[in-house]
N, C-alpha and C positions, 0 to 999 in steps of 0.2 A: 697727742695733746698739743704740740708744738702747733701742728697743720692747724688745729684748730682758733687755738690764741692768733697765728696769724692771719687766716680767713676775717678773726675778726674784728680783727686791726684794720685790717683794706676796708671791710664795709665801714668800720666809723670814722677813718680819715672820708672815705666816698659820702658818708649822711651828711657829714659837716661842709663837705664840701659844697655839696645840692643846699644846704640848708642857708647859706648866704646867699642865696637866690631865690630856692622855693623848697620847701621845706618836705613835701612828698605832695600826694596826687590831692591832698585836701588839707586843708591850713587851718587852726582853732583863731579868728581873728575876737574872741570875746573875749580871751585868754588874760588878758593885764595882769602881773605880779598884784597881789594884795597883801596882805599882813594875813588875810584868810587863804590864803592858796597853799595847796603844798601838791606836790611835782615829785613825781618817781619814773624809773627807766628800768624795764627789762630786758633785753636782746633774747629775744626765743622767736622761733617759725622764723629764721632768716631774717628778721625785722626786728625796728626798733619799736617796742608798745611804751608810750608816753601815759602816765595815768595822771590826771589833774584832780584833785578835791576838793572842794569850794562850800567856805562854809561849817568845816567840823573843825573839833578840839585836835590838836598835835596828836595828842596819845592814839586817837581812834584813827584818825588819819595813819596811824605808821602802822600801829595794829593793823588796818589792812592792806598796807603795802607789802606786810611781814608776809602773811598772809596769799596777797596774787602772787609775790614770787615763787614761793614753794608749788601752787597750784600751775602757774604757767610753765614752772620746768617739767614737772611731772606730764603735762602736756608735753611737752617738744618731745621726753623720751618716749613715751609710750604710744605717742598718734604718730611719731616721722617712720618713714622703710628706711632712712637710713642711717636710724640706731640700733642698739641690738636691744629694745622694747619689743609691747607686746606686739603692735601691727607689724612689726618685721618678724616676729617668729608666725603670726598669725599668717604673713603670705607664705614665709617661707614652708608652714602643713599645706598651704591649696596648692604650693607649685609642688609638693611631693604626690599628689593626689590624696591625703588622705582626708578622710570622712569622720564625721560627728567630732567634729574640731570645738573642743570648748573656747568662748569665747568671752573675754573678761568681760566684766559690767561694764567701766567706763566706755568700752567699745560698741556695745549693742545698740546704745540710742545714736550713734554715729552712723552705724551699718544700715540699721532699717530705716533712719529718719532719709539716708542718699539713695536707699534704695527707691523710694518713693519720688522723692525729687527728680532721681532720672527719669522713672517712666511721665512725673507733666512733664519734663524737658524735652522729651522724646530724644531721650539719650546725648542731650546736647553737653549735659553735666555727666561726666561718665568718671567716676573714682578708681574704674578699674584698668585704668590705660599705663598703670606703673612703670611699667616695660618700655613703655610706646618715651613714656615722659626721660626714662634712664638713657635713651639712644642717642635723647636728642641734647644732654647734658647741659640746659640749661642753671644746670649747678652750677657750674664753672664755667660761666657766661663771661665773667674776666679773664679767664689765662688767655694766653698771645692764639695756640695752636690750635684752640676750638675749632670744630668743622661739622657739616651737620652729615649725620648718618647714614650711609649707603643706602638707597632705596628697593634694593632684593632684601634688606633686613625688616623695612617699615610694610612694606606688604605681607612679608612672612606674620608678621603680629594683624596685620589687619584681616590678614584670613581666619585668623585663628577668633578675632570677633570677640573679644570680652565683653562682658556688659554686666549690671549688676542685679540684672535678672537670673544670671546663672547663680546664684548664692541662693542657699535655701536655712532657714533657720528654723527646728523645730523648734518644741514646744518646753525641752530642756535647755532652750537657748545654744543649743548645738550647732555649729555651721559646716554646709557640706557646700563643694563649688561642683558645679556640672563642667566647668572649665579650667583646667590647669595653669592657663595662660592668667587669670586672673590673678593682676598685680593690683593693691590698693594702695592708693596715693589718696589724701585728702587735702590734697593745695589746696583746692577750690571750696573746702566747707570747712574743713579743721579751726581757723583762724578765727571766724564769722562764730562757729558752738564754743570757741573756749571763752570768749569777750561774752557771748549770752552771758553763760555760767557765771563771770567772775561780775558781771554785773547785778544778778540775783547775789552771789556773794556779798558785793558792797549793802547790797541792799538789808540784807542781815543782819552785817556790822552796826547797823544802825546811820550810815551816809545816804546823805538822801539829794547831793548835787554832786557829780563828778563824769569826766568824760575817759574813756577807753580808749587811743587812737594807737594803733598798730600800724605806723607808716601810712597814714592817709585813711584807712578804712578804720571806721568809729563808730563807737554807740555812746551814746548821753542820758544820762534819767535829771532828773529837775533842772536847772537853768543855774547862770550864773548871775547872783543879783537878783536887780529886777529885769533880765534881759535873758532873752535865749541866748543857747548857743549857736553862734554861726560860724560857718564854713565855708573856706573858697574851695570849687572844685578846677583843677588842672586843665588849660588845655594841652591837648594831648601832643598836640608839633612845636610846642616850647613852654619854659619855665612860667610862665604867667598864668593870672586868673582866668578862665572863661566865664565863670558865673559863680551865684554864691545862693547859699538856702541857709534860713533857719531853721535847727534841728531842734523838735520836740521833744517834750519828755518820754524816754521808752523809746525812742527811734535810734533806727542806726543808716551809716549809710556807707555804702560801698562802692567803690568802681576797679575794673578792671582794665587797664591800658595796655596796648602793644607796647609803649614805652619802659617799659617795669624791668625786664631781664629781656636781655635781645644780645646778639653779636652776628658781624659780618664777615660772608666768607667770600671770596672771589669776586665781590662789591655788591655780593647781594645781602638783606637785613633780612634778619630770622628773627622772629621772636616767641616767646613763648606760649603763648597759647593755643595748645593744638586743636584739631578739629578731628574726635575721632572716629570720622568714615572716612577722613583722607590720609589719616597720620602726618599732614602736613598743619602749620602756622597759618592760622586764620589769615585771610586775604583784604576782606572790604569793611573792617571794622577798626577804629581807634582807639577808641574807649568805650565805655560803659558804665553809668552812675543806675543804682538803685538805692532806693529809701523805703524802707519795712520797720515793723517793730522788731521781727524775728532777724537778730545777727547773722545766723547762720545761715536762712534763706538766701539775706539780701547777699551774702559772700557767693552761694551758691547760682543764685540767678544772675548775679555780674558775668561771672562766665557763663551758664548757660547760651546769653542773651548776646554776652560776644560770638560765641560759637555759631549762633541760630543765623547768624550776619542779618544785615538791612530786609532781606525778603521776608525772611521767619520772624523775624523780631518780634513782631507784634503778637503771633501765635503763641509765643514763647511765656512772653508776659502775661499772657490771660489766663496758662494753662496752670501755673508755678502763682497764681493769685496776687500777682504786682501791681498797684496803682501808681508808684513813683517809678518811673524811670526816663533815662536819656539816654541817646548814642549819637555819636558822632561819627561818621560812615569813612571810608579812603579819600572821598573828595572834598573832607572839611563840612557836609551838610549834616545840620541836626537834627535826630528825630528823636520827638519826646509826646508823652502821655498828654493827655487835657490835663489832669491833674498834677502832674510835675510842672507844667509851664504857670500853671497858677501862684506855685512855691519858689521859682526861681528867678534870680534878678540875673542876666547876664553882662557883662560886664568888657569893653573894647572887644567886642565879637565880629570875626572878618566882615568886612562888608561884602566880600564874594561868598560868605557862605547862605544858606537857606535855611529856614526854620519848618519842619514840619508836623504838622499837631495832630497825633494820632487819639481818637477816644480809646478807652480801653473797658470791655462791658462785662 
């Protein structure tokens, strides 16, 4: 309990610290205090979720503040591997081999909805690299003695091939894995389906304006005022705006940055995002913004779309059914959709960089 209390002590001196600068990868600038505002904070999934409600009575406002809290913790134990919930008992039956593995409800719409997303991603979104993600310990991307993982261990796992095609789920909702090596991690979707949910949530309570923001990645339903909400997105090689969009009702948006969790060893920068046919940190990619109505997607295809790097990109987004997106590549140039560029104002953007405007059909 101690290690924990102070893990996460260092993250909110580090939030507050960023937040006198820039606050994470995307900023609420429609935000103003009101006399209608009211403001809640969870720390769950390693992040801080900011919840804004705009527009209801106190009472209903706290009612479901009361409400996501209980919901987003029961998330953090039961979706992390490294609690002793159900996805961590659930890997610990596939790494024993065993078969007709029951699988809890709240899990199922998680397992088959990534199982699908992998095969449009063409494996680019890959949940079952747990192992691969554990070596590389970007848990404890702050201690001094970090170092990144011997490369006879990152091969050993990549021979072994996990994918989320080896899971097979009958018709008792049974899960059997054809592969042992199958670790499931949901970094890259967990975050994106808990924010759907608790926004169908608000929506029940009877809130009918409020924003979701989990450290930069957000979804929104109605507006604030007479004004959408709008958001700055991050650029990715320092604290300031690159561009800004206004976010519709039912939309969410997400980006994935090499900036987020990273440490250097021997002077080189590692970051977190692996690439699992290499078991290595994505190379020619900075960030990655998508805009969907589906949360979970858009968290999903942020990585995928990182992973896919500048060649596949575009593949990626057609396949995973995206019409918002942008990336920003290793040499500062941006590529984005027809339809993103329509939606977004950019804002002091290098003048050495290039803009490029991809249809998406």
């Amino acid at each position: 309990m101690h290690r924990k209390t102070s893990k996460l002590k260092r993250y909110l001196r580090r939030l507050t610290t960023l937040a006198l600068v820039f606050p994470a990868a995307c900023y609420l600038s429609a935000c103003e205090q009101t006399a209608r505002d009211y403001n809640y904070s969870i720390f769950t999934f390693g992040t801080l979720i900011d919840i804004t409600i705009y527009d209801a009575d106190e009472d209903r406002a706290n009612t479901a503040f009361e409400k996501l809290q209980k919901d987003f913790d029961d998330y953090h134990q039961h979706w992390s591997p490294w609690t002793d919930g159900d996805l961590a008992r659930l890997n610990e039956a596939i790494a024993k081999g065993s078969t007709d593995i029951a699988v809890p409800a709240h899990l199922l719409p998680i397992i088959k909805t990534s199982i699908l997303l992998s095969e449009q991603s063409n494996n680019h979104f890959n949940p079952t690299i747990g192992r691969l993600i554990n070596l590389w310990q970007f848990h404890k991307h702050e201690e001094a003695d970090i170092k990144p993982p011997d490369d006879k261990l990152i091969q050993l796992l990549l021979r072994k091939n996990p994918q989320m095609s080896d899971l097979f789920i009958d018709q008792k909702n049974q899960l059997t894995s054809a592969n042992p090596a199958v670790a499931l991690n949901f970094g890259a979707f967990a975050k994106g389906y808990a924010i759907a949910l608790e926004i169908e949530q608000l929506k029940r309570l009877g809130i009918r304006n409020a924003v979701i923001n989990a450290g930069g990645d957000l979804s929104v339903i109605g507006q604030h005022g007479d004004r959408a909400w709008n958001i700055g997105i991050r650029d990715p090689r320092n604290k300031q705006i690159l561009a800004s969009v206004e976010v519709k009702n039912n939309e969410s948006v997400f980006t994935s940055g090499d900036y987020e969790r990273s440490y250097r060893y021997q002077g080189q920068r590692y970051h977190h995002i692996l690439d699992p046919a290499t078991g290595y940190p994505t190379t020619d990619i900075q960030s990655v913004t998508i805009i969907h109505s589906d949360a979970g997607l858009a968290d999903a295809a942020a990585t995928a779309v990182f992973v896919a790097g500048s060649e596949h990109w575009l593949e990626t987004v057609k396949n995973m059914g995206v019409r918002y997106a942008m990336l920003v590549d290793a040499k500062g140039d941006i590529h984005i959709t027809a339809a993103m560029r329509d939606r977004i104002k950019f804002l002091n953007k290098s003048p050495t960089s290039h803009i490029f405007v991809s249809e998406v059909l």
